[in-house]
PyMOL Python script that loads the backbone (N, CA, C, O; Angstrom):
from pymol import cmd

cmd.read_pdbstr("""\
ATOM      1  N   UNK A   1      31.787   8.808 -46.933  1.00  0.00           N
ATOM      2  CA  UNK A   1      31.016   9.112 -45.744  1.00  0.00           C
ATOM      3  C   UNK A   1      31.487   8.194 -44.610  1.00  0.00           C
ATOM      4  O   UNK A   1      31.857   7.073 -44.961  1.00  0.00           O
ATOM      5  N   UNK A   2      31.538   8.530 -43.147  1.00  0.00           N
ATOM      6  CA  UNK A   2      32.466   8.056 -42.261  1.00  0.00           C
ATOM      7  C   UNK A   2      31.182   7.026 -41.676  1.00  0.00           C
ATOM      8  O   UNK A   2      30.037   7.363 -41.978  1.00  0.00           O
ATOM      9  N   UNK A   3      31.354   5.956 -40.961  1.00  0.00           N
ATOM     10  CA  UNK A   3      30.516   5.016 -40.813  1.00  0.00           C
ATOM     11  C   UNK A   3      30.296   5.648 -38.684  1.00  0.00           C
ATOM     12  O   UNK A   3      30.882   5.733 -37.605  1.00  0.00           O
ATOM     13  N   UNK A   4      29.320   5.836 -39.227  1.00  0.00           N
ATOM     14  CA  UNK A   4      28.390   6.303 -37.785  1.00  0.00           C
ATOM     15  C   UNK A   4      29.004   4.981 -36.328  1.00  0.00           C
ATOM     16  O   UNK A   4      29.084   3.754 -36.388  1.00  0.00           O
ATOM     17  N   UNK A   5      29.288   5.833 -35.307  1.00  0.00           N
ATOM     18  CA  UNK A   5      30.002   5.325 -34.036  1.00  0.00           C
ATOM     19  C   UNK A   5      28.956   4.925 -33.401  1.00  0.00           C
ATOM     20  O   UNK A   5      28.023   5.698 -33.182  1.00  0.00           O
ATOM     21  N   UNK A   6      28.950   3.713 -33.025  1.00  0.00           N
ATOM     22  CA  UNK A   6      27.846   2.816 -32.054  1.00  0.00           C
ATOM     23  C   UNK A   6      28.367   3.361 -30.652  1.00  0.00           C
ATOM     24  O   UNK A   6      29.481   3.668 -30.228  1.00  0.00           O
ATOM     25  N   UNK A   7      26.795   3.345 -29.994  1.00  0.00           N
ATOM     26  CA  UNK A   7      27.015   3.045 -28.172  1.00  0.00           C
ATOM     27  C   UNK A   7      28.104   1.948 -27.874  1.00  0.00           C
ATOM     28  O   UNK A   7      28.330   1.003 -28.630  1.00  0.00           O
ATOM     29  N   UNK A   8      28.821   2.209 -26.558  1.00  0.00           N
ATOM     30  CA  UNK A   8      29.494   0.991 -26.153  1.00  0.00           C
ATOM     31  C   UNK A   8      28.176   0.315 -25.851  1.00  0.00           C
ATOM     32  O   UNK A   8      26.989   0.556 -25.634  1.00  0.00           O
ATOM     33  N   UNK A   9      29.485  -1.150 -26.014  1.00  0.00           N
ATOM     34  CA  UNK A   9      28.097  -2.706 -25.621  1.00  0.00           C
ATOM     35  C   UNK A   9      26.825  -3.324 -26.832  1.00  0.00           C
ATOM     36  O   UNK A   9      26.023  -4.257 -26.811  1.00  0.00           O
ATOM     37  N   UNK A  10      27.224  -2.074 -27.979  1.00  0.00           N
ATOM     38  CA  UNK A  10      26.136  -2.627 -29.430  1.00  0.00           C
ATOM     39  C   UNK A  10      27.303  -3.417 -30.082  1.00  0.00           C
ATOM     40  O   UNK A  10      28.431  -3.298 -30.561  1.00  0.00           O
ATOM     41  N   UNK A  11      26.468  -4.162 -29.838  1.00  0.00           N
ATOM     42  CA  UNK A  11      27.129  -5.560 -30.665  1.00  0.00           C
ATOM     43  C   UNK A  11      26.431  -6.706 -31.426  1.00  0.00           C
ATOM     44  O   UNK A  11      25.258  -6.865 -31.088  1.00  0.00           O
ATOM     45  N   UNK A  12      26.699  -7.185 -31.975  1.00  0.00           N
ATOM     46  CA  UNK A  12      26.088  -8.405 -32.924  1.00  0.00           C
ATOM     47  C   UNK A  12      25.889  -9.372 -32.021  1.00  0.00           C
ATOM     48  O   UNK A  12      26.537  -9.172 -30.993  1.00  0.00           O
ATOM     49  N   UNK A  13      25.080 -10.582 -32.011  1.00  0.00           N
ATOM     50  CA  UNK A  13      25.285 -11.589 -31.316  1.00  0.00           C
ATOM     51  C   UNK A  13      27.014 -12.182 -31.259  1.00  0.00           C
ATOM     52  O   UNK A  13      27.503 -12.682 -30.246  1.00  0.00           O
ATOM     53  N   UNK A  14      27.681 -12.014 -32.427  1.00  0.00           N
ATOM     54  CA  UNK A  14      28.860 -12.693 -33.033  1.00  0.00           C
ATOM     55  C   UNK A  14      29.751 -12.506 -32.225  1.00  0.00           C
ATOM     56  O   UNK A  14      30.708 -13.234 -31.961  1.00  0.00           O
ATOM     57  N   UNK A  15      29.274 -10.858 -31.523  1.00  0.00           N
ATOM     58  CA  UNK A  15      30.214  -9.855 -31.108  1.00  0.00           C
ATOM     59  C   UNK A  15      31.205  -8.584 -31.210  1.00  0.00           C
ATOM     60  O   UNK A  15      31.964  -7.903 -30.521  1.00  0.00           O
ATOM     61  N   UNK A  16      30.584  -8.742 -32.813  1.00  0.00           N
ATOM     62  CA  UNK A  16      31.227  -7.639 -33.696  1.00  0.00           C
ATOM     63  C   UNK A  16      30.701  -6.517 -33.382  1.00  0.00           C
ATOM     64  O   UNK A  16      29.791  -6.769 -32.591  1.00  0.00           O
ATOM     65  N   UNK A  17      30.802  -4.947 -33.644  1.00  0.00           N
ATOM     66  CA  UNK A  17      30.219  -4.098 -33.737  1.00  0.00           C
ATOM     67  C   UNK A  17      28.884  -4.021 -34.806  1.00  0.00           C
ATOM     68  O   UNK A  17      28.672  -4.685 -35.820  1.00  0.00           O
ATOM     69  N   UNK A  18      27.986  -2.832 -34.102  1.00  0.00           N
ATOM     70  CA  UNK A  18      26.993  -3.142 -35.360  1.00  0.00           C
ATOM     71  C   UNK A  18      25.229  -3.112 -34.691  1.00  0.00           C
ATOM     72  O   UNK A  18      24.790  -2.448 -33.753  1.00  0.00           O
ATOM     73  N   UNK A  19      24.734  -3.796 -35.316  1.00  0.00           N
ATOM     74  CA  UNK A  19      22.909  -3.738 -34.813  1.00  0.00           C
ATOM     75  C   UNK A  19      23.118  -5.121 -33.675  1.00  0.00           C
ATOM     76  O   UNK A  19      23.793  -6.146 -33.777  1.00  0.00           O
ATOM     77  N   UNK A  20      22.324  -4.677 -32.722  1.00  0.00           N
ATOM     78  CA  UNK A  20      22.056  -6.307 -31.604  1.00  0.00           C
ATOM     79  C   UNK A  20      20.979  -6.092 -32.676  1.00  0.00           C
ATOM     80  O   UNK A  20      20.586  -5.217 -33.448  1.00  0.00           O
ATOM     81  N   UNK A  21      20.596  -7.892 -32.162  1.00  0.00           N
ATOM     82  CA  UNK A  21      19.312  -8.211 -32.697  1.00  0.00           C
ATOM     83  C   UNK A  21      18.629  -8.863 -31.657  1.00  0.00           C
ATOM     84  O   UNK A  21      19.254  -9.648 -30.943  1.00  0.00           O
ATOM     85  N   UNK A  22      17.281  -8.623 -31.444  1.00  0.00           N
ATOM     86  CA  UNK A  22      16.361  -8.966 -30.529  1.00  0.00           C
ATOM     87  C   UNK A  22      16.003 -10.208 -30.553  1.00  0.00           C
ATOM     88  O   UNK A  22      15.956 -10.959 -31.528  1.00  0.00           O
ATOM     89  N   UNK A  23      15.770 -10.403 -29.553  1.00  0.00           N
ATOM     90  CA  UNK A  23      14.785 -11.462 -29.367  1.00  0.00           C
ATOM     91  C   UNK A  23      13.364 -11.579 -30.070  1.00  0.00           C
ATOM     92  O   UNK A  23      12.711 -10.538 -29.990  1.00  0.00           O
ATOM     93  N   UNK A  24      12.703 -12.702 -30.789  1.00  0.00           N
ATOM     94  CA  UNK A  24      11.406 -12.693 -31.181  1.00  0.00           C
ATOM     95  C   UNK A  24      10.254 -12.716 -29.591  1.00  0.00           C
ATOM     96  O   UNK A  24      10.429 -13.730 -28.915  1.00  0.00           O
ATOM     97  N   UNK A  25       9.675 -12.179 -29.288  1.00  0.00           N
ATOM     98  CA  UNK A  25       8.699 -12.089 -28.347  1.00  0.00           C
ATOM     99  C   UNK A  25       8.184 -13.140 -28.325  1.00  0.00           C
ATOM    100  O   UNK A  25       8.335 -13.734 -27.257  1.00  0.00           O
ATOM    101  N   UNK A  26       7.247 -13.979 -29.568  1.00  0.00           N
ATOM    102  CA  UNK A  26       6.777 -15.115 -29.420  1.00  0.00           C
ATOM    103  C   UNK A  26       7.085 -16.364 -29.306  1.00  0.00           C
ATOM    104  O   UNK A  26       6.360 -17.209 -28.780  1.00  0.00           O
ATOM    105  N   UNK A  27       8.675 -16.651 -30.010  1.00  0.00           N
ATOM    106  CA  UNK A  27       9.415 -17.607 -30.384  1.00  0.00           C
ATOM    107  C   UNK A  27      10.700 -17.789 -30.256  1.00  0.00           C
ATOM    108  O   UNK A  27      11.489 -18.667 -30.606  1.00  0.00           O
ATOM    109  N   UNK A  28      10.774 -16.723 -29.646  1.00  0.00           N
ATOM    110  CA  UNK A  28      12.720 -16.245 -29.328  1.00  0.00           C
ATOM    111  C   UNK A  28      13.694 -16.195 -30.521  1.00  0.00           C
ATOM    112  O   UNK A  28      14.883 -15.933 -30.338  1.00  0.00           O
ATOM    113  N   UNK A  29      13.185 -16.446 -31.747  1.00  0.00           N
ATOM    114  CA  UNK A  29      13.858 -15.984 -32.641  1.00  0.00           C
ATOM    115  C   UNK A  29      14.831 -14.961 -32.906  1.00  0.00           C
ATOM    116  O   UNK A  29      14.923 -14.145 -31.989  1.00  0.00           O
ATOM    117  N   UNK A  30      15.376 -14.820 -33.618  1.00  0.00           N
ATOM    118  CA  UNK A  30      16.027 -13.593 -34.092  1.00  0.00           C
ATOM    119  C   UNK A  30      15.475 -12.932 -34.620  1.00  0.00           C
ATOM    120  O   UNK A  30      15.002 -13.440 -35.637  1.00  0.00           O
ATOM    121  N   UNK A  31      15.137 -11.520 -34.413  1.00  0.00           N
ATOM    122  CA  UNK A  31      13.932 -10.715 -34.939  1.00  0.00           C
ATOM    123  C   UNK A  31      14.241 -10.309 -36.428  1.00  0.00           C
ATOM    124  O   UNK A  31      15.435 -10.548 -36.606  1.00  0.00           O
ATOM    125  N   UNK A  32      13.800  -9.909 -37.324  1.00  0.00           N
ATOM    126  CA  UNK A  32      13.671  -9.456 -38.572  1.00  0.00           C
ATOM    127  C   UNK A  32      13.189  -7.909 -38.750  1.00  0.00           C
ATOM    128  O   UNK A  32      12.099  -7.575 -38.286  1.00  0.00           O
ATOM    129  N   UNK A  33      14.105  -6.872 -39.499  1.00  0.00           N
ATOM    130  CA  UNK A  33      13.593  -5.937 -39.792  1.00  0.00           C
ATOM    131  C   UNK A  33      12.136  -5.601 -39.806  1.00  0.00           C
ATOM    132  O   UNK A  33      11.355  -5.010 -39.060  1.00  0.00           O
ATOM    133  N   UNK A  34      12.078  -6.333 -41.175  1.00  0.00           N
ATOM    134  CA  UNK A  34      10.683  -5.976 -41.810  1.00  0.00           C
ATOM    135  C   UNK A  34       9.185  -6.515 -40.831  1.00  0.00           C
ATOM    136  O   UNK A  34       8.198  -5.780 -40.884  1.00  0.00           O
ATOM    137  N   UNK A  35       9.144  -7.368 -40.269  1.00  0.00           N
ATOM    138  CA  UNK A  35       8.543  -7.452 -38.921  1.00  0.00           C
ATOM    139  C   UNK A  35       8.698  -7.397 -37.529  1.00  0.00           C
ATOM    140  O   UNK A  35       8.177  -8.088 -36.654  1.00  0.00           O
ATOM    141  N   UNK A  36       9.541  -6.415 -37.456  1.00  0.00           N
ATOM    142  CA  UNK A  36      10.486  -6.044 -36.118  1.00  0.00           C
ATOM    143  C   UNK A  36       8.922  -5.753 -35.220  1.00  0.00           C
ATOM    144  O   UNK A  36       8.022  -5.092 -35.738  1.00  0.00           O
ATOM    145  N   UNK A  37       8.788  -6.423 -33.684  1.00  0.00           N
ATOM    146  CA  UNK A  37       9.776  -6.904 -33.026  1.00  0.00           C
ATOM    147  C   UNK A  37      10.072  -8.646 -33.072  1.00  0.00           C
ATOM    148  O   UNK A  37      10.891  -9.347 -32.477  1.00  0.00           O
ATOM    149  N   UNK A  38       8.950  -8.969 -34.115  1.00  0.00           N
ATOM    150  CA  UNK A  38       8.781 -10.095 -34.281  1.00  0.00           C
ATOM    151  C   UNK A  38      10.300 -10.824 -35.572  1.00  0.00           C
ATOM    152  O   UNK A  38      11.240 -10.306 -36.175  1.00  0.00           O
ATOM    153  N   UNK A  39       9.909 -11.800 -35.473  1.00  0.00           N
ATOM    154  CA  UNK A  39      10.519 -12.767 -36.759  1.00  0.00           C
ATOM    155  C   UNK A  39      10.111 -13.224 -38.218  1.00  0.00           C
ATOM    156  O   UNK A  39      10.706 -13.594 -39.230  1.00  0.00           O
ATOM    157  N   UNK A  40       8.850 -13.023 -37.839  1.00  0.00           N
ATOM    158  CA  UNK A  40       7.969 -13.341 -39.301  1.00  0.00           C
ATOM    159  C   UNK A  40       6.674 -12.486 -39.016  1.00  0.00           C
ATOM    160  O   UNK A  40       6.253 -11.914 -38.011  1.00  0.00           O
ATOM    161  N   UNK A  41       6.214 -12.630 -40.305  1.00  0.00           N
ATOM    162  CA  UNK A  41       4.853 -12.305 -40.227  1.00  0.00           C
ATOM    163  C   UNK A  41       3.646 -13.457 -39.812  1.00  0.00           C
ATOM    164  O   UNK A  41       2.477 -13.101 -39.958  1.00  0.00           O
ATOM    165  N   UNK A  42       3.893 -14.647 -39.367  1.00  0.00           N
ATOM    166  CA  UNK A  42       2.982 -15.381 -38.440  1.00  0.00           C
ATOM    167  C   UNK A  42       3.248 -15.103 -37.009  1.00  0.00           C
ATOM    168  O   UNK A  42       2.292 -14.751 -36.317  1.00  0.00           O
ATOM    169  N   UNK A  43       4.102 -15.184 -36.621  1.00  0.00           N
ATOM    170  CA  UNK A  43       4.630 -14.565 -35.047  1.00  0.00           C
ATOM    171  C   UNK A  43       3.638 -13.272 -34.676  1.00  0.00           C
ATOM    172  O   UNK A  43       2.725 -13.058 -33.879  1.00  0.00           O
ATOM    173  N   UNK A  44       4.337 -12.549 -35.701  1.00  0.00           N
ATOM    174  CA  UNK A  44       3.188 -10.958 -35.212  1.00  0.00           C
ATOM    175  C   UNK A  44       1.367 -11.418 -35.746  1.00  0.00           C
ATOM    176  O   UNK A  44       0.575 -10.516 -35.475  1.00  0.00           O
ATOM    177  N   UNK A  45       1.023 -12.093 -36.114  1.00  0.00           N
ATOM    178  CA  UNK A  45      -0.177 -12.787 -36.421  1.00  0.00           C
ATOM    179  C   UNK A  45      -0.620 -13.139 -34.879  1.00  0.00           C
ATOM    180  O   UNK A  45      -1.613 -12.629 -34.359  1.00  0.00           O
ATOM    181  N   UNK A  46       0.503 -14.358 -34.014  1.00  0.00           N
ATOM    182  CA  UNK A  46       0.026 -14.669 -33.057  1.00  0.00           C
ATOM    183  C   UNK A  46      -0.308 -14.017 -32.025  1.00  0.00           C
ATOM    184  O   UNK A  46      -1.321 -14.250 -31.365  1.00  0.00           O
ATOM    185  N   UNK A  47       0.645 -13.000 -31.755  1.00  0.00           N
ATOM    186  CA  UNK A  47       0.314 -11.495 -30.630  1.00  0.00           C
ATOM    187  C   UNK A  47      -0.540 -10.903 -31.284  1.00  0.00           C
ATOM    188  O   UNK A  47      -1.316 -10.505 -30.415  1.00  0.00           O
ATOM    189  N   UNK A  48      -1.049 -10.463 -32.577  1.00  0.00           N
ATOM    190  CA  UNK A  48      -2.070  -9.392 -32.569  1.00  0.00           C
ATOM    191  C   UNK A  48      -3.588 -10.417 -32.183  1.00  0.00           C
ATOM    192  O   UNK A  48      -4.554  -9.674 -32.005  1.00  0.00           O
ATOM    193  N   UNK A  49      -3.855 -11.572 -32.067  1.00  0.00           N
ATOM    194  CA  UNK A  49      -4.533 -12.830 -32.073  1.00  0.00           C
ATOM    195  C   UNK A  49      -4.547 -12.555 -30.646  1.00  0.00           C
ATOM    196  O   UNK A  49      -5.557 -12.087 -30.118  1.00  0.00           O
ATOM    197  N   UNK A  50      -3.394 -12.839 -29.925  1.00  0.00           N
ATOM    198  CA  UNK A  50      -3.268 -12.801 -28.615  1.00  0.00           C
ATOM    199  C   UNK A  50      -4.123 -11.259 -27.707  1.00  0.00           C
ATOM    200  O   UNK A  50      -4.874 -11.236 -26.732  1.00  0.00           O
ATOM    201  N   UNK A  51      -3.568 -10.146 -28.577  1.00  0.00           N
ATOM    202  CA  UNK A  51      -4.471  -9.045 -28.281  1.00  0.00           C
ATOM    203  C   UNK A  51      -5.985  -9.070 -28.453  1.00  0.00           C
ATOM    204  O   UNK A  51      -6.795  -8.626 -27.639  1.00  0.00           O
ATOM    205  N   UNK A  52      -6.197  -9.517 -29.357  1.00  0.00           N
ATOM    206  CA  UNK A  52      -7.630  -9.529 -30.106  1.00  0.00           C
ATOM    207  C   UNK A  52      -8.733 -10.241 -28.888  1.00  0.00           C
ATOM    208  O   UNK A  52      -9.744  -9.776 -28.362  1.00  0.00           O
ATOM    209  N   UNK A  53      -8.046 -11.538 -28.729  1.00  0.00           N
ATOM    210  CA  UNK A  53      -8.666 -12.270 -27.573  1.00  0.00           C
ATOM    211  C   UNK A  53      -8.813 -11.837 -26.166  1.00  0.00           C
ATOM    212  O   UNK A  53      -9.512 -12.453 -25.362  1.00  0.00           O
ATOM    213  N   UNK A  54      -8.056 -10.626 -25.842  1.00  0.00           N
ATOM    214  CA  UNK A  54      -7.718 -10.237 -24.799  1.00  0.00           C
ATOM    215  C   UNK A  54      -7.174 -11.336 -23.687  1.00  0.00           C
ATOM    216  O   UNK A  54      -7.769 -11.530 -22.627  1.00  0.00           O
ATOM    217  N   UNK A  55      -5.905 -12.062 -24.090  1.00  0.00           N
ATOM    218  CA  UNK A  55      -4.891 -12.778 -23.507  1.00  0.00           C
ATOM    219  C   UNK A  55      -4.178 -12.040 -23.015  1.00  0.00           C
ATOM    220  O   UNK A  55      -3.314 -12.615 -22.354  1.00  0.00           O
ATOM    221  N   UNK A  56      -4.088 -10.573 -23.014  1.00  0.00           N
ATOM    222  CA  UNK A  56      -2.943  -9.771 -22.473  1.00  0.00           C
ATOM    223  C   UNK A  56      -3.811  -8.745 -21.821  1.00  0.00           C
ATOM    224  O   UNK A  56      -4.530  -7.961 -22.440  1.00  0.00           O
ATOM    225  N   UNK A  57      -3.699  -8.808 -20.623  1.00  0.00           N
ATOM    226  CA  UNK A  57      -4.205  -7.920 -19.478  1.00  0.00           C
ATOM    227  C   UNK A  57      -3.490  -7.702 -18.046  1.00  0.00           C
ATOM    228  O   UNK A  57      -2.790  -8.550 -17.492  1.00  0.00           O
ATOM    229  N   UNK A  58      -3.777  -6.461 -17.563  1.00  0.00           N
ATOM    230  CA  UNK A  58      -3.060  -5.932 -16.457  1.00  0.00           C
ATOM    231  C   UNK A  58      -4.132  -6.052 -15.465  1.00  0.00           C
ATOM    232  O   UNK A  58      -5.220  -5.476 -15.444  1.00  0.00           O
ATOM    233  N   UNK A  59      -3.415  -7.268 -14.295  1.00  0.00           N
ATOM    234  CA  UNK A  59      -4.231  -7.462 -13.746  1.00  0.00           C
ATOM    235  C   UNK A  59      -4.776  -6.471 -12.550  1.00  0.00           C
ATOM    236  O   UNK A  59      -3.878  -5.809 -12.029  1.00  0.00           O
ATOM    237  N   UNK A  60      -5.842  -6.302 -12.131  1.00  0.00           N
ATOM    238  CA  UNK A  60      -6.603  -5.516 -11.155  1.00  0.00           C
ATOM    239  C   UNK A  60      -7.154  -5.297 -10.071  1.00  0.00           C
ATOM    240  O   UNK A  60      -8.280  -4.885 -10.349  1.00  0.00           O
ATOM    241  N   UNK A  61      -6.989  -5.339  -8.708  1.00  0.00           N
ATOM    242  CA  UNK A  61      -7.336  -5.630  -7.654  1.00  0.00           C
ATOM    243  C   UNK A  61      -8.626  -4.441  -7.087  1.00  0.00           C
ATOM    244  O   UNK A  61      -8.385  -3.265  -6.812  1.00  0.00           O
ATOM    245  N   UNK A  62      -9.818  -5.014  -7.018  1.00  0.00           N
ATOM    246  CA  UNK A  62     -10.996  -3.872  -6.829  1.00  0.00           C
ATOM    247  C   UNK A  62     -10.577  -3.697  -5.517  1.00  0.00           C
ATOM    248  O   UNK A  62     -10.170  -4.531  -4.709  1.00  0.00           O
ATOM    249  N   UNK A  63     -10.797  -2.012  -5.378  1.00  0.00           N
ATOM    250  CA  UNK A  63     -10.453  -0.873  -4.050  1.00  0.00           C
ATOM    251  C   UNK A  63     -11.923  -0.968  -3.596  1.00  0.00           C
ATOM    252  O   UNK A  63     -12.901  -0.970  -4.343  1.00  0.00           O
ATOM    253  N   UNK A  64     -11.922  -1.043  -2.320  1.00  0.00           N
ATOM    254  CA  UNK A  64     -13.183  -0.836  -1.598  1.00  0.00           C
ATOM    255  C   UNK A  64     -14.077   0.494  -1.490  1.00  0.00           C
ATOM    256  O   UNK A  64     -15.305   0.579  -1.472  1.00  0.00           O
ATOM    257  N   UNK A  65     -13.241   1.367  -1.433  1.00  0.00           N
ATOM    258  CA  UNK A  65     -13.371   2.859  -1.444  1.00  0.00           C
ATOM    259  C   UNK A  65     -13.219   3.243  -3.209  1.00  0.00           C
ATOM    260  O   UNK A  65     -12.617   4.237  -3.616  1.00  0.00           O
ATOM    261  N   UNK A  66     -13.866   2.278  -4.058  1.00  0.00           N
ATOM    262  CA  UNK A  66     -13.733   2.406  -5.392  1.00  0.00           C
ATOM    263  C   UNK A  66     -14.664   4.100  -5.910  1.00  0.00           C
ATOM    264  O   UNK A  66     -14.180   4.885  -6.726  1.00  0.00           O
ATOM    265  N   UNK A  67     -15.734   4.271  -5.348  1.00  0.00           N
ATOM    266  CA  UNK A  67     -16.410   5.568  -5.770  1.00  0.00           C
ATOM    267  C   UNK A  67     -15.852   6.912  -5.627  1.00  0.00           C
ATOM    268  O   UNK A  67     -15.846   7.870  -6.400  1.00  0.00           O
ATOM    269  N   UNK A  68     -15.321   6.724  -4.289  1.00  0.00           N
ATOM    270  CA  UNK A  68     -14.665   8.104  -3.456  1.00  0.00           C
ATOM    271  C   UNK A  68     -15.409   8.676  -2.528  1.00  0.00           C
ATOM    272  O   UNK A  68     -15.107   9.788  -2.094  1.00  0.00           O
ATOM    273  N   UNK A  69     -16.567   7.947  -2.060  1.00  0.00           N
ATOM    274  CA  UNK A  69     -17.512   8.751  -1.027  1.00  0.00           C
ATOM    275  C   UNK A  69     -17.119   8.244   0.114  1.00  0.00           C
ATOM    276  O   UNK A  69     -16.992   7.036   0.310  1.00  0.00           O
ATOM    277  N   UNK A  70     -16.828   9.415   1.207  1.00  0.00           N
ATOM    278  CA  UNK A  70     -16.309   9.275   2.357  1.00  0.00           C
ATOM    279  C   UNK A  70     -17.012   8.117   3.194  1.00  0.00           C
ATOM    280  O   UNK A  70     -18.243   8.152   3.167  1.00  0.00           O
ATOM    281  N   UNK A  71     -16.453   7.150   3.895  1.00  0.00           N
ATOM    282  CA  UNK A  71     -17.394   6.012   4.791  1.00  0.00           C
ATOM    283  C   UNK A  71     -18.127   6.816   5.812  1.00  0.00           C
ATOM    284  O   UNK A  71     -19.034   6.129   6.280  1.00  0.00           O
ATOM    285  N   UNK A  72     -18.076   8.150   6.398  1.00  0.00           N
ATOM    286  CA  UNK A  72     -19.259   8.769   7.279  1.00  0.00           C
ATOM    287  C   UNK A  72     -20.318   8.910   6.517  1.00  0.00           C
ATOM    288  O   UNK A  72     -21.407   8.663   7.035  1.00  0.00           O
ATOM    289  N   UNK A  73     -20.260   9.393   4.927  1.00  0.00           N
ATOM    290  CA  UNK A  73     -21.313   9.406   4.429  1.00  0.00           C
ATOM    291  C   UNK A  73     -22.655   8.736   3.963  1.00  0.00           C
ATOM    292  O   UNK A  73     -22.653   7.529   3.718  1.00  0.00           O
ATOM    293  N   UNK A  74     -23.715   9.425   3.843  1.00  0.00           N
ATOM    294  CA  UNK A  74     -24.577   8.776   3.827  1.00  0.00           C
ATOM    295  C   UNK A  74     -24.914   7.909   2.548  1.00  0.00           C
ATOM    296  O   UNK A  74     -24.522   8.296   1.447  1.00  0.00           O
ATOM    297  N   UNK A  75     -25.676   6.673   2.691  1.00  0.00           N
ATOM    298  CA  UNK A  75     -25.346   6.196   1.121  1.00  0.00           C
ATOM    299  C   UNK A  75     -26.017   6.931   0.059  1.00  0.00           C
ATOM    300  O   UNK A  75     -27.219   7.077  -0.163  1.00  0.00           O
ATOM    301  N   UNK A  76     -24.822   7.433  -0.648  1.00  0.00           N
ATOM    302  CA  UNK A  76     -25.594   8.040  -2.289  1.00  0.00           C
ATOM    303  C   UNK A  76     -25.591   9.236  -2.408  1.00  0.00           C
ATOM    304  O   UNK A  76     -25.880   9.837  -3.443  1.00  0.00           O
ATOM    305  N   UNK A  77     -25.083   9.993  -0.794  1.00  0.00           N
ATOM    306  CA  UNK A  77     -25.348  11.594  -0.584  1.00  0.00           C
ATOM    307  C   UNK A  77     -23.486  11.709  -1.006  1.00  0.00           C
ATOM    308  O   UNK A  77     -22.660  10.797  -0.986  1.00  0.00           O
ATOM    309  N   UNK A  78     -23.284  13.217  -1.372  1.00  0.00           N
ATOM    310  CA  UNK A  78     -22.296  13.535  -1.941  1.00  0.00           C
ATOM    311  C   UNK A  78     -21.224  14.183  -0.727  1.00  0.00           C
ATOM    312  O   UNK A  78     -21.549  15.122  -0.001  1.00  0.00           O
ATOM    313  N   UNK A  79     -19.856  13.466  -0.665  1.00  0.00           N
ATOM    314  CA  UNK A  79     -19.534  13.979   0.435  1.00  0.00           C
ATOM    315  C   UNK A  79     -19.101  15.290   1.200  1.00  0.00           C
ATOM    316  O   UNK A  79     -18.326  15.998   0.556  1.00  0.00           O
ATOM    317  N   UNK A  80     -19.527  15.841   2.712  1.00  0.00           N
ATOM    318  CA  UNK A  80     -19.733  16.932   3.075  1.00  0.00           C
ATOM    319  C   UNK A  80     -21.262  17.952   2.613  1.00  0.00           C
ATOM    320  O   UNK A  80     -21.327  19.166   2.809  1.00  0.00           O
ATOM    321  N   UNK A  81     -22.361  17.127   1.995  1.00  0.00           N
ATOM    322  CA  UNK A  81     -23.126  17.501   1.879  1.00  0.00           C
ATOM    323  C   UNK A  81     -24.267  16.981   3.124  1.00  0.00           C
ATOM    324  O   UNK A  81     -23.931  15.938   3.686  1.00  0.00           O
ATOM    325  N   UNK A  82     -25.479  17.570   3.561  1.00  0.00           N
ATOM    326  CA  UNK A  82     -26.186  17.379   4.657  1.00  0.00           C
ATOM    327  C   UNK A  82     -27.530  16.410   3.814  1.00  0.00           C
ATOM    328  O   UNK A  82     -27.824  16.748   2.667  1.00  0.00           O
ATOM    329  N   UNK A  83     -28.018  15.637   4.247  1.00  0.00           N
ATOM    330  CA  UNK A  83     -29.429  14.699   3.380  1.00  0.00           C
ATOM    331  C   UNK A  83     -30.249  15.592   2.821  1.00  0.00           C
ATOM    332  O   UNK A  83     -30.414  15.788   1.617  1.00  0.00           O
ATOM    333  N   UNK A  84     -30.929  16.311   4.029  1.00  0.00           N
ATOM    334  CA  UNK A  84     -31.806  17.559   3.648  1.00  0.00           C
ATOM    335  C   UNK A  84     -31.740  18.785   4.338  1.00  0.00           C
ATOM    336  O   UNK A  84     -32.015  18.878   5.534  1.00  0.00           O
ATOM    337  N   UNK A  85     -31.374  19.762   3.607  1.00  0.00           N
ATOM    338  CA  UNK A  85     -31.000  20.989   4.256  1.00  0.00           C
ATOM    339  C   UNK A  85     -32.636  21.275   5.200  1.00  0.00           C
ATOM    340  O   UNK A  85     -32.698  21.951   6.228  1.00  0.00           O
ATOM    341  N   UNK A  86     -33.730  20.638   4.595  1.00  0.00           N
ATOM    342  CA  UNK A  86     -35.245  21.722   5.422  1.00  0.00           C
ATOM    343  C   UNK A  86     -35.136  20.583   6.589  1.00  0.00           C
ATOM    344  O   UNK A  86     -35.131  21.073   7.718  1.00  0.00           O
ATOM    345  N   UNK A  87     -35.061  19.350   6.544  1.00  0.00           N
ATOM    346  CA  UNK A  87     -35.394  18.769   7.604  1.00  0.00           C
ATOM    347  C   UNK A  87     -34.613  19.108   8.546  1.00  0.00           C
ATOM    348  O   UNK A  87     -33.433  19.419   8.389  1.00  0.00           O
ATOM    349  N   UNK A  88     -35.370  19.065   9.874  1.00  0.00           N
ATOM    350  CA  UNK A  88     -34.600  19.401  11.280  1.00  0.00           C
ATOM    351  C   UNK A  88     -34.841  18.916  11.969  1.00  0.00           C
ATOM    352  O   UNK A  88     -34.316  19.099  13.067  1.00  0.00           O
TER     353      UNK A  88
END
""", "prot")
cmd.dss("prot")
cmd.show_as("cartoon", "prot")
cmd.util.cbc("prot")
cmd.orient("prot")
């Protein structure tokens, strides 16, 4: 069986042809299969830890116009609607 042709630029750290190997996320290690993307199984311990705690968040800047009700409107009335249709 003929040995499967890599992308140009896959290379070993060494430089040979073959698998790159990643970086460990937590430790910069050299990553490991069997706990890919990590290095060990304490590494991926510390990110799922890190998740758990919610250490990893996208941060959020509150919009003023957060509801969607037009600023002519009245407060709480739905916009393009009139307060009270009987009053006149």
């Amino acid at each position: 069986m003929a040995k499967a042709k890599r992308p140009p630029g896959d290379t070993d750290t060494d430089g040979s042809e073959g698998h790159t190997t990643a970086a460990c996320p937590i430790c910069s290690a050299p990553s490991v299969a069997t706990f890919r993307p990590f290095c060990s199984g304490r590494c991926a311990d510390v990110d799922l830890s890190r998740w758990l705690r919610g250490a990893y968040a996208i941060p959020v800047t509150e919009d003023d116009d957060e509801d969607g009700l037009d600023a002519g409107a009245g407060e709480g009335a739905p916009a393009g609607r009139a307060e009270d249709p009987l009053k006149h």
